[in-house]
MARDO-870072 format. One record per residue: residue in one letter; chain; x, y, z of N, C-alpha, C, CB in turn. Coordinates in steps of 0.1 Angstrom, whole numbers, padded with zeros to 4 digits. Atoms other than C-alpha are relative to their C-alpha. Glycine has a CB too. Layout:
<sedrens>
+------+-----+-------+-------+-------+-------+-------+-------+-------+-------+-------+-------+-------+-------+
! type ! mol !    nX !    nY !    nZ !   caX !   caY !   caZ !    cX !    cY !    cZ !   cbX !   cbY !   cbZ !
+------+-----+-------+-------+-------+-------+-------+-------+-------+-------+-------+-------+-------+-------+
!    a !   A !     X !     Y !     Z !     X !     Y !     Z !     X !     Y !     Z !     X !     Y !     Z !
...
+------+-----+-------+-------+-------+-------+-------+-------+-------+-------+-------+-------+-------+-------+
</sedrens>
This chain:
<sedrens>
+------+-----+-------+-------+-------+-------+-------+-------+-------+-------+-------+-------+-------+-------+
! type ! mol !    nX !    nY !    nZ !   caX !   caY !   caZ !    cX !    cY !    cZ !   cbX !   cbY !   cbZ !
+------+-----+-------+-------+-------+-------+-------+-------+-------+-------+-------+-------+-------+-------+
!    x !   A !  0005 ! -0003 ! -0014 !  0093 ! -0583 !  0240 ! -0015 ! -0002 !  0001 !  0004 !  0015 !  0004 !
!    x !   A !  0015 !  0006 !  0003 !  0058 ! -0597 !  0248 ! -0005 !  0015 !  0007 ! -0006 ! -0019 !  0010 !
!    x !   A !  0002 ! -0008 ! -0007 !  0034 ! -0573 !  0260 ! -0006 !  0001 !  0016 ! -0005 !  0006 ! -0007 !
!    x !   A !  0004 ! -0002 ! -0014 !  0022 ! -0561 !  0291 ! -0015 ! -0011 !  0001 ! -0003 !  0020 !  0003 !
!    x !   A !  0011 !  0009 ! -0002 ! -0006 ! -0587 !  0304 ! -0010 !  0009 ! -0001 ! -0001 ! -0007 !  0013 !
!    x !   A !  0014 ! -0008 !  0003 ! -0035 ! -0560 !  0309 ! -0002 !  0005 ! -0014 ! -0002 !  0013 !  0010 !
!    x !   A !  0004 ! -0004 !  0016 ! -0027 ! -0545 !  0272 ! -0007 ! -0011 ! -0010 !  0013 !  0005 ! -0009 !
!    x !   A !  0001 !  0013 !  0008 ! -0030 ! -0583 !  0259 ! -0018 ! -0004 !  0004 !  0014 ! -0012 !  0007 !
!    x !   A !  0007 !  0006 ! -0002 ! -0060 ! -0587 !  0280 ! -0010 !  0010 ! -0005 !  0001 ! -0005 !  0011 !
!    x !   A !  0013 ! -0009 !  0004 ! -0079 ! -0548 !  0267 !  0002 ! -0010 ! -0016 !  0003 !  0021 !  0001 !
!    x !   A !  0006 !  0000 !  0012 ! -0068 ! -0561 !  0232 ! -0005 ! -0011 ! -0004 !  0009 !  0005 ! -0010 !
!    x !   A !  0008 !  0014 ! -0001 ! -0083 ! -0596 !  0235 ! -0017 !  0004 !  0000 !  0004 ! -0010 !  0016 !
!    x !   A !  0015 ! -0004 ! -0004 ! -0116 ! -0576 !  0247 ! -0004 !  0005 ! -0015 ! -0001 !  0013 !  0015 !
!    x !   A !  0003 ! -0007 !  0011 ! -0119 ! -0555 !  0220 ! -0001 ! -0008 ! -0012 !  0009 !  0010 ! -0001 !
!    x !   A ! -0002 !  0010 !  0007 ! -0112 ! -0586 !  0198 ! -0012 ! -0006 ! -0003 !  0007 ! -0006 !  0005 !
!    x !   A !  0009 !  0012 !  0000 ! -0139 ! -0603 !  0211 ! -0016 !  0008 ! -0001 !  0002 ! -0011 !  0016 !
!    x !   A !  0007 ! -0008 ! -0002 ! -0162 ! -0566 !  0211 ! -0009 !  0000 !  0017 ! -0008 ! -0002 ! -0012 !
!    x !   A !  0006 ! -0002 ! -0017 ! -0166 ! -0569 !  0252 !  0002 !  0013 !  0002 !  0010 ! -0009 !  0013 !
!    x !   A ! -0003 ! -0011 ! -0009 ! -0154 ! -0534 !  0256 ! -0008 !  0013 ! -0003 !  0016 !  0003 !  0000 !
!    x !   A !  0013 ! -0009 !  0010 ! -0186 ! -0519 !  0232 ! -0012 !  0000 !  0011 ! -0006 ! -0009 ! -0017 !
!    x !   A !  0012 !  0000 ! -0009 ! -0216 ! -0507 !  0254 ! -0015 ! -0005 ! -0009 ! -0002 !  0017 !  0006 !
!    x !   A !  0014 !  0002 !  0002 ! -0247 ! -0528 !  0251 ! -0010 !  0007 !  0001 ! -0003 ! -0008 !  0005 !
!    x !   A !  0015 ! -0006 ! -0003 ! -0278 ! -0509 !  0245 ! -0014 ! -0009 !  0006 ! -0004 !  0005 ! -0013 !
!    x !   A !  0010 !  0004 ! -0005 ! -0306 ! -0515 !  0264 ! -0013 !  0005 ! -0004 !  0003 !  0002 !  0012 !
!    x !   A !  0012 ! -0010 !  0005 ! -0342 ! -0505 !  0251 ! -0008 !  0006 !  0010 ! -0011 ! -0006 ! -0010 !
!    x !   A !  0007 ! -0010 ! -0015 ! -0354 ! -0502 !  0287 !  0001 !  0011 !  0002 !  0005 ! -0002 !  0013 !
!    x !   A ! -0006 ! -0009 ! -0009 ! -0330 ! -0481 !  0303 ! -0002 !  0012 ! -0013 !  0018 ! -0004 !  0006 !
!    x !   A ! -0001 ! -0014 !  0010 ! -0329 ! -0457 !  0270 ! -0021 !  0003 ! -0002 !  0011 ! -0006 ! -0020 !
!    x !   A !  0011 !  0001 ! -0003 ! -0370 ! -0458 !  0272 !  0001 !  0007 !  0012 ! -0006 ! -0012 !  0000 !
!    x !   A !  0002 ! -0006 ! -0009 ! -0365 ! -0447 !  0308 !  0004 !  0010 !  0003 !  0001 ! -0004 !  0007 !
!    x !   A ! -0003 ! -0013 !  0002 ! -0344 ! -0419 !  0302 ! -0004 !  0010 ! -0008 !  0008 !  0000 !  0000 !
!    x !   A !  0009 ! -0006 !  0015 ! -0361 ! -0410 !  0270 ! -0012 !  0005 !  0006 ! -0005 ! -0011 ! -0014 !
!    x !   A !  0016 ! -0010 !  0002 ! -0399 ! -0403 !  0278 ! -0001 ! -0002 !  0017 ! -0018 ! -0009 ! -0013 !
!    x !   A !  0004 !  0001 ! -0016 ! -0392 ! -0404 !  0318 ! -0013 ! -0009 !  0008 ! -0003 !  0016 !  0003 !
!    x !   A !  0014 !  0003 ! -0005 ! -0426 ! -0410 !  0334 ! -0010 ! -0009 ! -0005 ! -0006 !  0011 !  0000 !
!    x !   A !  0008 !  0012 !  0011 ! -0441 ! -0423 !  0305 !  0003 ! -0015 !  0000 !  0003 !  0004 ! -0015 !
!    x !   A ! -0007 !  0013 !  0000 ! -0420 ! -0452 !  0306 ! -0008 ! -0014 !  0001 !  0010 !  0002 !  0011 !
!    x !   A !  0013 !  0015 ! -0007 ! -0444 ! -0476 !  0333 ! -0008 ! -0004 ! -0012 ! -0015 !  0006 !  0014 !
!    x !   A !  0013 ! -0001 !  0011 ! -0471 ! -0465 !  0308 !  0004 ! -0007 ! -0014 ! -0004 !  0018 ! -0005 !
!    x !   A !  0006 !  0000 !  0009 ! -0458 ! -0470 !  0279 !  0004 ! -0021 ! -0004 !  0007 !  0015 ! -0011 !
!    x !   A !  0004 !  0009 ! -0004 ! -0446 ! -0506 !  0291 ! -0008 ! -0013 !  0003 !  0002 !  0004 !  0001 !
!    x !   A !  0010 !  0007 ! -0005 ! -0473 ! -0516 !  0304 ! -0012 ! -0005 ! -0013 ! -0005 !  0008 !  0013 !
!    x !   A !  0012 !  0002 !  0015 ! -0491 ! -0509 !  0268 !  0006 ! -0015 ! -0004 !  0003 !  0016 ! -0017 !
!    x !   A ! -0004 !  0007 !  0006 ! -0468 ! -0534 !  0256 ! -0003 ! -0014 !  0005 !  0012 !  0003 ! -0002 !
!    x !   A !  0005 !  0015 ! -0008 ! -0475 ! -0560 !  0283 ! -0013 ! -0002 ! -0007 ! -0001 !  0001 !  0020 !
!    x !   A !  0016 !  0002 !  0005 ! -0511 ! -0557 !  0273 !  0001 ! -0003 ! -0011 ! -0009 !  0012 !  0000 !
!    x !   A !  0000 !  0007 !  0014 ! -0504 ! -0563 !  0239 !  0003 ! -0014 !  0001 !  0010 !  0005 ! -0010 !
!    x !   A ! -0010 !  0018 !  0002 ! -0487 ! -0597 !  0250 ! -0014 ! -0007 ! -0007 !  0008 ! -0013 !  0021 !
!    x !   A !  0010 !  0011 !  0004 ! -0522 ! -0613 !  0245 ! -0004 ! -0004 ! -0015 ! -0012 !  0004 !  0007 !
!    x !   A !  0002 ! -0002 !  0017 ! -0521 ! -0605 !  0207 !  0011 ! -0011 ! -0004 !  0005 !  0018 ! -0007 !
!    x !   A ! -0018 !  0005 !  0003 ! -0484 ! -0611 !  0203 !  0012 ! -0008 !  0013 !  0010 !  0018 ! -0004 !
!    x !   A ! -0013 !  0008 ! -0008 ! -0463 ! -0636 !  0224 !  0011 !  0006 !  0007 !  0008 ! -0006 ! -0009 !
!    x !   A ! -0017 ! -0001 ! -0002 ! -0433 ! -0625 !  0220 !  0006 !  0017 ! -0001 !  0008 ! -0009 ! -0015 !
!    x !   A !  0001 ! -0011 ! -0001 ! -0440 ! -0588 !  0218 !  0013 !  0011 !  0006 ! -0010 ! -0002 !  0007 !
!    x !   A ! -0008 ! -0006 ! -0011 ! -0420 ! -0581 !  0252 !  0012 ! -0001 !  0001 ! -0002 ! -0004 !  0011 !
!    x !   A ! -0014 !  0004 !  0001 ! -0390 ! -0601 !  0242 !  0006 !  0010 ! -0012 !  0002 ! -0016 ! -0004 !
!    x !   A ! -0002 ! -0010 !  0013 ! -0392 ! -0580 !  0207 !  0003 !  0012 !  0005 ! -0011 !  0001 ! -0009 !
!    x !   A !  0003 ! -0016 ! -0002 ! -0395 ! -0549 !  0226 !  0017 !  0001 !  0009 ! -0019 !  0006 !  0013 !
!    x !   A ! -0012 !  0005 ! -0009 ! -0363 ! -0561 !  0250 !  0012 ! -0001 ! -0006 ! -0002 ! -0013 !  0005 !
!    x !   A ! -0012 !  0006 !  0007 ! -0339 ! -0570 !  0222 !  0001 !  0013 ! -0013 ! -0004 ! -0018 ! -0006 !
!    x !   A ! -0004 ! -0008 !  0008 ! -0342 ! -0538 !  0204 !  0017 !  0005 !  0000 ! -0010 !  0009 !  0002 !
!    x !   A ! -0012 ! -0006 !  0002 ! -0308 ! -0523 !  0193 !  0010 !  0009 !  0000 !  0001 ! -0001 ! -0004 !
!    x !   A ! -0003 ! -0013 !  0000 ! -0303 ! -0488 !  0188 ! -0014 !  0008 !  0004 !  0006 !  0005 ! -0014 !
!    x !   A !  0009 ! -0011 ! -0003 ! -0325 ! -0457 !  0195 ! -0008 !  0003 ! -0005 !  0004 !  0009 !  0001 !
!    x !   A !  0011 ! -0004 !  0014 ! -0343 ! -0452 !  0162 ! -0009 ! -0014 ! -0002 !  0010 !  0004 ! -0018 !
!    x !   A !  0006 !  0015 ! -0002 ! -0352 ! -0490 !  0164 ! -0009 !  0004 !  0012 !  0013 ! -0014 !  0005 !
!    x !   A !  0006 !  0005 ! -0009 ! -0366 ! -0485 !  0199 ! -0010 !  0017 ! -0001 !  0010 ! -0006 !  0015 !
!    x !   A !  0008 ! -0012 ! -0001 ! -0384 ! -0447 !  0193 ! -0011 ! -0008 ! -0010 !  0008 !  0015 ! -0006 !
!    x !   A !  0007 !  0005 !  0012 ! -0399 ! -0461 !  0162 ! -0013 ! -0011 !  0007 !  0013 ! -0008 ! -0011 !
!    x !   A !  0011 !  0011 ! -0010 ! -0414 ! -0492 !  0182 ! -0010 !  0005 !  0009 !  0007 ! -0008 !  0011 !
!    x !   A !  0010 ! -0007 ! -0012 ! -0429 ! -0476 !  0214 ! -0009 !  0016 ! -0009 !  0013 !  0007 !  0015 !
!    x !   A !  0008 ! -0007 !  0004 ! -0443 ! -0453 !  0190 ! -0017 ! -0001 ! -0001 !  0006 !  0001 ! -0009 !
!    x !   A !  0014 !  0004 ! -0005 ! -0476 ! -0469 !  0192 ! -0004 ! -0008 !  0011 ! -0004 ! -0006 ! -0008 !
!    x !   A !  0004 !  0004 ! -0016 ! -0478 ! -0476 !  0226 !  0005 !  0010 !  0003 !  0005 ! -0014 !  0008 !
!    x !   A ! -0005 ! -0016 ! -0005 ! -0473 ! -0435 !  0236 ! -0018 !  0003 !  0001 !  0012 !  0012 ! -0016 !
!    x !   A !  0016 ! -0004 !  0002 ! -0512 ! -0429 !  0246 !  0006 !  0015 !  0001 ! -0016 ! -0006 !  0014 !
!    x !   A ! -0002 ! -0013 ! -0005 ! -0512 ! -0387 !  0239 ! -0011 !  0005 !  0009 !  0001 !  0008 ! -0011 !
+------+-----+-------+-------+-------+-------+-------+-------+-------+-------+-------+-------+-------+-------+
</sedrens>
């Protein structure tokens, strides 16, 4: 008996890891240090003139401890 089309089509997803939530270093940055966020952003923009690629590095982080770790020096206290 084949299966149902939508089970065929969750277990194709899961197959292909579509149905795993992408992290974002933004959005977890904006809910993490709230306010700070613009700020601590904008540190990083400022760095571009050092580093290139800085913004894309800061963009493509992965998990949480990856992206605390980073914005760690760009947090003025």
């Amino acid at each position: 008996m084949k299966k149902p089309l939508n089970e065929e089509f969750k277990r194709m997803q899961k197959l292909a890891g579509l149905n795993e939530q992408k992290f974002y270093s933004r959005d977890y940055v904006k809910q993490k240090y709230g306010n700070k966020a613009k700020e601590i952003e904008a540190n990083i923009e400022d760095e571009e003139d050092n580093n290139p690629n800085i913004f894309d590095l800061y963009t493509s982080l992965e998990t949480a401890e990856e992206t605390d770790d980073f914005v760690k020096g760009f947090i003025n206290d």
